[in-house]
C-alpha positions in Angstrom: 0.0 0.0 0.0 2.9 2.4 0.8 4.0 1.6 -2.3 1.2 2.5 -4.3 1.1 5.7 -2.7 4.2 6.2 -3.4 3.3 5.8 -6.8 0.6 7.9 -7.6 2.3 10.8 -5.5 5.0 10.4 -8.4 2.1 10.8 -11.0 -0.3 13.3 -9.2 3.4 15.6 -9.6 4.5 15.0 -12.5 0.6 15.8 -14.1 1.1 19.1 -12.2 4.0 20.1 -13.4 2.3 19.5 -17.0 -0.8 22.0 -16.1 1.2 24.4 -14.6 2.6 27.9 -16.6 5.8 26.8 -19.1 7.0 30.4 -17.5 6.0 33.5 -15.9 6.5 37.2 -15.7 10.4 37.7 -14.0 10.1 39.9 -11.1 12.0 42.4 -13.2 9.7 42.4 -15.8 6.6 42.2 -13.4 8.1 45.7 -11.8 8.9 47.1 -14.9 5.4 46.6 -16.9 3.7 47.8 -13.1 5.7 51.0 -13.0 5.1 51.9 -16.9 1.3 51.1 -16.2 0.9 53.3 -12.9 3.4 56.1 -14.2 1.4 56.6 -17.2 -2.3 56.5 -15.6 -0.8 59.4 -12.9 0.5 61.4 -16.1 -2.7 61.5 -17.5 -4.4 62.0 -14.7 -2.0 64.9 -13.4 -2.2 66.5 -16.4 -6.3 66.5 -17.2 -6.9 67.8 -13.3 -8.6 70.9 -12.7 -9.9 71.9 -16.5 -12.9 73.3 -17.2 -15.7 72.0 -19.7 -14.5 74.8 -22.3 -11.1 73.5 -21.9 -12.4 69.6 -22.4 -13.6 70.6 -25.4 -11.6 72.9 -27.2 -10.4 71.8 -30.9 -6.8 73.5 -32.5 -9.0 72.8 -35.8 -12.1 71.0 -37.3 -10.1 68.0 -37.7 -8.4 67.4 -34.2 -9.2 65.8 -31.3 -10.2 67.6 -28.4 -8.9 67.1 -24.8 -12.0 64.9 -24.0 -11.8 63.4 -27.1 -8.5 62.0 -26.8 -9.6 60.9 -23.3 -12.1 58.7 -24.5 -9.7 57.1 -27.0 -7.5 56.1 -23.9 -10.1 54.5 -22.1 -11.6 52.2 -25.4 -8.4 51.3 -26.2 -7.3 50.5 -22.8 -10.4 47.9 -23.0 -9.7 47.1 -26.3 -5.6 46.3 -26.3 -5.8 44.5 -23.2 -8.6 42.2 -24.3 -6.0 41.8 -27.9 -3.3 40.6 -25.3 -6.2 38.3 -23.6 -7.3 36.7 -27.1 -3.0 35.9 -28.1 -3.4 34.1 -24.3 -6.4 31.6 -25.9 -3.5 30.1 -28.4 -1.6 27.5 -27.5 2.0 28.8 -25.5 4.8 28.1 -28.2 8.2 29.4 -27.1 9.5 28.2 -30.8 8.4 31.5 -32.1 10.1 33.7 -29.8 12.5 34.5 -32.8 9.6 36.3 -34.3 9.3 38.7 -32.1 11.8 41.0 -33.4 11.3 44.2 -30.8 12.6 44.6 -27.2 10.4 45.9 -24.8 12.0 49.0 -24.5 12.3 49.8 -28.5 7.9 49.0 -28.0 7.4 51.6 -25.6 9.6 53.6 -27.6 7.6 53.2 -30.7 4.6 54.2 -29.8 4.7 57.0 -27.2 6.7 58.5 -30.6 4.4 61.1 -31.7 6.3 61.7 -34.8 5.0 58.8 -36.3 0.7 59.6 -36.8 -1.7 57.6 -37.3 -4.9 57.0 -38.4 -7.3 55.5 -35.8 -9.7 52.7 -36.2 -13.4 53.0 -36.2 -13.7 50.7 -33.1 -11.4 53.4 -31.4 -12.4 56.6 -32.3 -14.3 58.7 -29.3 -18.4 59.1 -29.7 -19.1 60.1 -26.4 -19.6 56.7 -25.8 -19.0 57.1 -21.6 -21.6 60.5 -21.9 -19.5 62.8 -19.6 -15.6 63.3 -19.1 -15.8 62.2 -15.0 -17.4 58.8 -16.6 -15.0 58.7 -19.0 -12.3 59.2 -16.9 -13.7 57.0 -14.1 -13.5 54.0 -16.8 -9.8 54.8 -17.9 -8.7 54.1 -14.1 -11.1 51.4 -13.3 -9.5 49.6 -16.2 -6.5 50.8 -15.5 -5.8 49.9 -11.8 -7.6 46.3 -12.8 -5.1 46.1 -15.6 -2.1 46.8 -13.0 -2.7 44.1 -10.7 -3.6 41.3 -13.1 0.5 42.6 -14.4 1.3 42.3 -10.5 -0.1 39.1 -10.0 -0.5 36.9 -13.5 0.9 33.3 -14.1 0.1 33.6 -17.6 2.9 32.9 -19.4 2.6 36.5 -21.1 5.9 35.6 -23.1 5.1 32.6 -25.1 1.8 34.1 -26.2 1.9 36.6 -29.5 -0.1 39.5 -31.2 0.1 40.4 -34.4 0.3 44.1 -35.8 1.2 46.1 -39.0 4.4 46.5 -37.8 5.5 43.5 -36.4 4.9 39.9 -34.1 4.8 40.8 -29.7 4.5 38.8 -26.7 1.6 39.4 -24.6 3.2 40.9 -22.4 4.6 43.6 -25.1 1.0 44.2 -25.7 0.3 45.4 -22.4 3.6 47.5 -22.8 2.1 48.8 -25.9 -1.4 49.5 -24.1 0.5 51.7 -21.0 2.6 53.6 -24.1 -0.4 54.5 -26.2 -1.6 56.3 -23.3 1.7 58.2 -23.1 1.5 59.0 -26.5 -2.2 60.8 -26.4 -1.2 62.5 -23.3 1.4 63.9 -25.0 -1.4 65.1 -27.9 -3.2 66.3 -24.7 -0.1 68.9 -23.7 0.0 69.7 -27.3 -3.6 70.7 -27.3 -2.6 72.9 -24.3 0.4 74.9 -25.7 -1.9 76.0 -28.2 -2.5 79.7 -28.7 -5.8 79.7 -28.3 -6.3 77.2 -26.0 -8.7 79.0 -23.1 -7.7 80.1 -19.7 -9.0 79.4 -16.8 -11.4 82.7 -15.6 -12.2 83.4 -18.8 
């Protein structure tokens, strides 16, 4: 009997080191995709505090964004990138095609918080006062947010042996995430730029 116990301890272990993750975020990479994450949700939110409604919705031109407008772009795609990284994560893990992933993390980030690079957004991404106010808005750009910071705090998925694919290239799952925290850099960045504008309105006025 000890023996057969013996036995199917052997098996019950080696079945769960089958089912478990082939590999998980490194703490390294676990603090760096946190840090990116939380850094760029307190930019954005530094920098939209305190404007007023005329502010929101001030346009340089007919065909930009306005403050809240660009806003609302950060919150659908915060929903809509992280649930891109979810569907690579339904695919089989294959660490074989690591090779095609052809970008480091940093050069990602990089990439697209790049503002000299425009481009054209997607219907599925483009605001329509979806939300109906800017406090809603906003409210679902940080509920997603903070939700989206400690699944990266907390995950076993193996983020790095699951893959996206872009226009401009093959990432891991985890790159994807990077990409996500980046893109809001990037329209915060359009955000200041609204700002500096000439016209843009003061406050008292």
């Amino acid at each position: 009997m000890k023996t057969l116990m013996s036995l199917l301890l052997a098996v019950a272990m080696v079945t769960m080191s089958f089912n478990s993750p082939d590999s998980t975020l490194t703490d390294s990479e676990r603090k760096y995709g946190a840090k990116l994450l939380q850094e760029t949700e307190a930019t954005l939110m530094k920098t939209v505090k305190g404007l007023t409604p005329e502010q929101l919705n001030f346009k340089a031109d007919t065909s930009s964004w306005s403050i809240a407008e660009c806003v609302e772009h950060i919150a659908i795609s915060e929903n809509n990138i992280f649930g891109y990284a979810q569907l690579g994560l339904k695919e089989p893990a294959d660490p074989s095609r690591r090779s095609e992933v052809k970008m480091k993390d940093d050069d990602v980030v990089k990439m697209i918080a790049d503002r000299t690079n425009k481009v054209k957004t997607s219907e599925p991404f483009k605001p329509t006062g979806k939300f109906g106010s800017f406090d809603a808005t906003l409210s679902e750009f940080k509920t997603k947010r903070d939700g989206n910071i400690a699944y990266i705090k907390s995950t076993s998925d193996d983020l790095r042996n699951h893959y996206n694919d872009f226009p401009f290239g093959k990432l891991d799952t985890f790159q994807t995430i990077l990409f996500m925290a980046a893109h809001s850099k990037r329209h915060t960045a359009q955000i200041e730029e609204v700002m500096k504008n000439p016209n843009f309105p003061k406050k008292g006025r």
